[in-house]
DOMAR-149638 format. One record per residue: x, z, y of N, C-alpha, C, O in turn. Coordinates in pm, whole numbers, plus 50000, padded with zeros to 5 digits. Atoms other than C-alpha are relative to their C-alpha. Layout:
BEGIN
XZYXZYXZYXZY;...
// end
This chain:
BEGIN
500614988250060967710519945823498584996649954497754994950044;501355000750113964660514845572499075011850061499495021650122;501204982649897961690542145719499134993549884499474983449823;501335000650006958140543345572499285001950101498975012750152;500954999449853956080531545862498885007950023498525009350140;501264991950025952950553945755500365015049995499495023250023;499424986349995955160586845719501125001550095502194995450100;499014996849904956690602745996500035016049982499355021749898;499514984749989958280642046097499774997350135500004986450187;499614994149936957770659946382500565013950043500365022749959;499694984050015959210693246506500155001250148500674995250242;499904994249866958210718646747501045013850008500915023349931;499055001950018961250729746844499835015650113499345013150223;500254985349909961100770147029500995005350027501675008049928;499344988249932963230790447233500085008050124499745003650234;500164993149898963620817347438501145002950072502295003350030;498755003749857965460819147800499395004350126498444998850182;500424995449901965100838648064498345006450042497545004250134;501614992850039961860860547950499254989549980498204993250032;500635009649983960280828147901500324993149848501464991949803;499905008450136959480808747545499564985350081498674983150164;499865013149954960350770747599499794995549843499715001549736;500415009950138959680742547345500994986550041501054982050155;498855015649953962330709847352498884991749982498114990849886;500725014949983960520679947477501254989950058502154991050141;498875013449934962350644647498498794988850081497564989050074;500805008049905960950619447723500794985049947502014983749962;499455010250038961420583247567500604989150108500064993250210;499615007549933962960556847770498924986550006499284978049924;500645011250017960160528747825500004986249995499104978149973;499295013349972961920500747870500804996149867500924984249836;499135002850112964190505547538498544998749898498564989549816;500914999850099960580513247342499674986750035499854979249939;500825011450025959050483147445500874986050016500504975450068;498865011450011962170460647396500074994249832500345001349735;499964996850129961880439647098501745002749897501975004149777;498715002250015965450440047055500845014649953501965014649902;499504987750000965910480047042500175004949849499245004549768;499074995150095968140493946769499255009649920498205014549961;500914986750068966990519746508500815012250080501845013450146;499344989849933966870554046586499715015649939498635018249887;500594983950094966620591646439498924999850129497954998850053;501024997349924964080594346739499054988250086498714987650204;500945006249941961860564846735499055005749965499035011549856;501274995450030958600575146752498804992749871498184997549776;500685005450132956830548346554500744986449975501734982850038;498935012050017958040515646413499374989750067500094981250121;500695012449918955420491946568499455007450134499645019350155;500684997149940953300491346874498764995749995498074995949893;501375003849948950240477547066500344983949951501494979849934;499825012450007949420439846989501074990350109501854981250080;499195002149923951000433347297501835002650022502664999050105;498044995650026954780447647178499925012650108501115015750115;499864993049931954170475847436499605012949985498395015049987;500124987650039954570512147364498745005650093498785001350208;501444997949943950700529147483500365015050094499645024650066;499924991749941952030554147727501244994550126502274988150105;498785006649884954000546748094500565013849992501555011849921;499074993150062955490579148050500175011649900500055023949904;499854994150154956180585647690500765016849985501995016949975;499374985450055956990627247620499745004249917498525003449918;500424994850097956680642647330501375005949882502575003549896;499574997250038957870659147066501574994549913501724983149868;498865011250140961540652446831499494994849879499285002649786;500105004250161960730632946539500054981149981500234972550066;499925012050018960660601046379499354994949805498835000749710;500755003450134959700580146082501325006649893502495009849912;498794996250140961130590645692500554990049960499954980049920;499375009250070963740573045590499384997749848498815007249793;500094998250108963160557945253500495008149869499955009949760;498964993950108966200577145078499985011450040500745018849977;499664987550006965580608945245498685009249997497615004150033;501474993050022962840640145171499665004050140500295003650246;500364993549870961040654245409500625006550059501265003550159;499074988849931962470686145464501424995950029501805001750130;499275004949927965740667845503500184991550089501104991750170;500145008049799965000644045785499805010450104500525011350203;500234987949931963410675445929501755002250060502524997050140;498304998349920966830691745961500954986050033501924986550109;498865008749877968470656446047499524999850169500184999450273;500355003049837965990653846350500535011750047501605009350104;499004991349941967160690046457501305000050006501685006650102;498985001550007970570682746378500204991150096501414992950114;500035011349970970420653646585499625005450174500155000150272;500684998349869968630669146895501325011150022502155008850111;499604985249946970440705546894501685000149940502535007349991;497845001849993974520695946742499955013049834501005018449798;500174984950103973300726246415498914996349929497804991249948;501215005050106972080724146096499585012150017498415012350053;500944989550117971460762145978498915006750145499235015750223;500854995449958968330766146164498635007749932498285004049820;501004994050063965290789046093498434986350032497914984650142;500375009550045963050760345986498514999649880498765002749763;500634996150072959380759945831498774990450040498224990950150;500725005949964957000734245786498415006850002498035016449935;500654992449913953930739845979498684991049975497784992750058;501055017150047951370706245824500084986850017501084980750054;500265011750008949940676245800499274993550130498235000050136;500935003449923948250657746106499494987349940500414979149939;500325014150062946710627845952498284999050036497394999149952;501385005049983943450621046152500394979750039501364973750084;500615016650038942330581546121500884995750127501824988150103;500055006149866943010573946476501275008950091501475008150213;498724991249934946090597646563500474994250112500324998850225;499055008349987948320569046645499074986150013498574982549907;501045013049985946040533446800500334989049918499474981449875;499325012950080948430508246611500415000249896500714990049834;499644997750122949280521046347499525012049896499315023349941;500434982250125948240548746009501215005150000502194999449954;498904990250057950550574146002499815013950023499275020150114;500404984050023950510607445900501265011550054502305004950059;498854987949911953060637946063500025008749933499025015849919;499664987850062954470660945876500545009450100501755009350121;499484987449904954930689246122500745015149966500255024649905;499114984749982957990718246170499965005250114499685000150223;499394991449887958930745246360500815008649992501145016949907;498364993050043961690758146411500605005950116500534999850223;499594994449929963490784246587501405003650071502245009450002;498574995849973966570789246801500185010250165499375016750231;499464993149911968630803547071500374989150128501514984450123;499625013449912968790776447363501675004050093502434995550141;498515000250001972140794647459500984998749957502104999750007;498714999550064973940790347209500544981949948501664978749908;499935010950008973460753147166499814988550082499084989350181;499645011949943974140720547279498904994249984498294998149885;501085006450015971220696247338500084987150000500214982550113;499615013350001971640660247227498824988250029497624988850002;501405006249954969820631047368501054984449870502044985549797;499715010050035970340594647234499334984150060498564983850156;500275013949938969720555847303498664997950034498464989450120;501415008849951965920551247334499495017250083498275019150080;500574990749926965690588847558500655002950120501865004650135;499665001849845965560590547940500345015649965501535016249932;499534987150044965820630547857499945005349884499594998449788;500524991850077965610660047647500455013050034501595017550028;499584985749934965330693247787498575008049960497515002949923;501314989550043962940726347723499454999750132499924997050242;501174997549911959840732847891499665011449959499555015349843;501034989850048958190764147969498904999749910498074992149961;501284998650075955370769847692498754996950071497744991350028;501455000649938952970771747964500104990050120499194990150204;499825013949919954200739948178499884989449895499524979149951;500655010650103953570717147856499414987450094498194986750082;501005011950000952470683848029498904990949919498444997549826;500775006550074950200658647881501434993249920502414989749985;499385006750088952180644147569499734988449882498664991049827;500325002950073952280616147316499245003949899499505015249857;500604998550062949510612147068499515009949991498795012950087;500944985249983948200647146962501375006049995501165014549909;498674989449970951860664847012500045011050064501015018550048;500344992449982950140687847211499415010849931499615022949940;500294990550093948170698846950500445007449858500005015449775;499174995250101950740701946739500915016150060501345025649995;499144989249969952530726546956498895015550003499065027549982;501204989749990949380745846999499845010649870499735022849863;500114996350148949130750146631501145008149975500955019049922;498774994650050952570760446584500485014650096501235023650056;500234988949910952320785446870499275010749904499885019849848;500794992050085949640802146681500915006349894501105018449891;499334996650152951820802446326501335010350082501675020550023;498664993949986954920816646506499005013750092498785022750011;501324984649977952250847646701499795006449850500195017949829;500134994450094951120850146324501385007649963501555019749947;499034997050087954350850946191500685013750065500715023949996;498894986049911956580878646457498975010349909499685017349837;500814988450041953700902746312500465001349837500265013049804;500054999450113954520898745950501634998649942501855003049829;499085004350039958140887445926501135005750134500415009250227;499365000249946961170894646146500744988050057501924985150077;498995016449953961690860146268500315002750097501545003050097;499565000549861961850865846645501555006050035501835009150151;499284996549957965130876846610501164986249982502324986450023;499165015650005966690839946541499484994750144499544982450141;500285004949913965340834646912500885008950106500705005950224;499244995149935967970859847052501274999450022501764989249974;498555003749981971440862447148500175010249882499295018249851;499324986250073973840885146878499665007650047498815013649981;499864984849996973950914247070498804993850119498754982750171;501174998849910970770919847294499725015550023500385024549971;500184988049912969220948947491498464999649915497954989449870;501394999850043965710963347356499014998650103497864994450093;500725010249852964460954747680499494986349933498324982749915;500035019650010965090914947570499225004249874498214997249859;500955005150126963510922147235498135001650036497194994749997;501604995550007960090940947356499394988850127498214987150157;500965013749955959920908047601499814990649946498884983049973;500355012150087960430884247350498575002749924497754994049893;501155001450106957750899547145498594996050120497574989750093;501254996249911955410904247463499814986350028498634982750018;499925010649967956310869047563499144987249895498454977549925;500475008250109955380853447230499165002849993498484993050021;501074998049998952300873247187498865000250060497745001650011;500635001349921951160869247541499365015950059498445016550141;499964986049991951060907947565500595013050032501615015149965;498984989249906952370940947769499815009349879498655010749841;499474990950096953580965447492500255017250071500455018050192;499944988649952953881002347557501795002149921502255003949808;498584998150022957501005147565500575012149910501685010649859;499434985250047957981042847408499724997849863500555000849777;500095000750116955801031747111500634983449944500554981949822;499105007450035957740999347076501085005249905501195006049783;498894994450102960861014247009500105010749958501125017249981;500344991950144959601038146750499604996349906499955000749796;499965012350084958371012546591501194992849954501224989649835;498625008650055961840993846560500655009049942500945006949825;499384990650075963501023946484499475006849910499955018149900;500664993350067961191034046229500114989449865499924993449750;499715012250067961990995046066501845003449926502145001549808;498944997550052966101007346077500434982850000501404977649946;499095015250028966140967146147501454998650082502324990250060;498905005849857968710971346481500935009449933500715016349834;499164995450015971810984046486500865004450163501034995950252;499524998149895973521002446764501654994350014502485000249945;498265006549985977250981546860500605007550055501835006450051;498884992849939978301008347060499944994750151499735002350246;499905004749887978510986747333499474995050122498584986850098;501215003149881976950980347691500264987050062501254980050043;500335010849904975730953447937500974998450084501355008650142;498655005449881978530937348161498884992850107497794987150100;500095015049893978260918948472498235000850052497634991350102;502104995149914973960934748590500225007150102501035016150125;499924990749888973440945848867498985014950012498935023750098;500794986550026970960972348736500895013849884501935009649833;499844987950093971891002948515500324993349878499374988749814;499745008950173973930985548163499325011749881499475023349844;500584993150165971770990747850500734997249916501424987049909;499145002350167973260997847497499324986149953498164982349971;500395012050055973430964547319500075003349809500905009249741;500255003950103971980957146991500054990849913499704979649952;499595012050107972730937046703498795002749857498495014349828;501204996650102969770931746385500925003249864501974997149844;499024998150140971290944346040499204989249904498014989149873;500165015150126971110911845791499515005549941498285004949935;501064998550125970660931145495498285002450023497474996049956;501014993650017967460950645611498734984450081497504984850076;500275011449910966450916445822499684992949857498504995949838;500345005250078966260895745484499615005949906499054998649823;500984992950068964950922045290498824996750036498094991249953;501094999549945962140922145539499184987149978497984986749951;500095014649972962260881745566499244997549888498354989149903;500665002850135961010883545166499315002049971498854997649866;501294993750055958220904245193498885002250183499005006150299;500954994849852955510907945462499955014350017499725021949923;500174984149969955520942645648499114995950157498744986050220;501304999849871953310953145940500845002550124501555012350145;499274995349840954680949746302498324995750101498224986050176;501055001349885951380949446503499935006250078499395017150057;499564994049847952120959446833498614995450079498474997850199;
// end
């Protein structure tokens, strides 16, 4: 596989699970990085190392990504590295910048084109491959120390997706189909870092006409089953095209 060693993708990679927004972190294998012998990979991190042949971290975490192939664009490596991590292309998907300070990366220039992108960590499969000891989500707010500035990439992208729930109806590509308005007014509270007044919540949603009532209730709780909700597409990509005001 041909790459451009100076251009790479990463993507911070969000979902929510158990009232809690997680981010997929893989943890590289150190022994395959600093082998000179190791195979290409949709998730090497860079193509060279240290003078010494030895990757600059004993244990390497960080975000999915890798260098651009020569034959493919950005935005499509993008969705191969998600494709590649999560088993699904049609993800909600939106690049998020450039990191290109001098000194990012010690051995090498290269610049990061940064995504983020949103899913449902129940509904998908999580794929690891040859040069990763794991790849599993982390709480948002358990984040360890990570490769290069990958931290501050997630930081950043934190921010854009806070901006964004206020202006767009994305947070609902971070739910199951049918959900409880419970699960939505924690996703938002969760993402925004904020306790919501529940009554004017959902007068607010119902004032949007985005949900839809299924008729149908909660199985299998041991509390009181709430009516489950489903988002109506049309009024959902109407919304998706134009900025409207959700400031909660």
């Amino acid at each position: 596989m041909n790459i451009i060693p100076s251009l790479s993708i990463d993507c911070v990679i969000f979902g929510f699970h158990e009232k809690k927004l997680k981010v997929l972190l893989l943890e590289y294998d150190k022994e395959q990085l600093d082998s000179p012998n190791k195979s290409p990979d949709t998730f090497a991190p860079y193509a060279e190392t240290e003078p010494d042949g030895k990757f600059p971290y004993e244990k390497p975490i960080g975000l999915p990504g890798g260098h651009v192939p020569v034959d493919r664009s950005i935005n499509d490596f993008a969705r191969d590295i998600l494709e590649t991590a999560t088993g699904i292309k049609d993800i909600y998907l939106k690049q998020l910048g450039a990191f290109g300070e001098t000194e990012r990366v010690s051995f090498l220039r290269v610049v990061s084109v940064v995504y983020y992108a949103l899913i449902n960590p129940e509904h998908y499969s999580i794929r690891g491959s040859s040069l990763l000891k794991s790849l599993e989500w982390y709480d948002i707010d358990e984040v360890p120390e990570l490769i290069f500035d990958h931290n501050a990439m997630i930081e950043k992208a934190l921010k854009r997706l806070r901006e964004e729930v206020q202006i767009r109806p994305v947070g609902f590509h971070l739910l199951p189909e049918m959900f409880t308005l419970t699960q939505l007014q924690q996703l938002y509270e969760t993402v925004l870092g904020i306790e919501l007044d529940t009554r004017n919540f959902r007068k607010k949603i119902q004032k949007m006409h985005l949900v839809v009532d299924t008729g149908k209730m909660q199985t299998g709780v041991a509390h009181r089953a709430a009516r489950l909700f489903r988002f109506d597409k049309k009024v959902y990509e109407m919304l998706a095209e134009q900025s409207f005001s959700f400031r909660v």
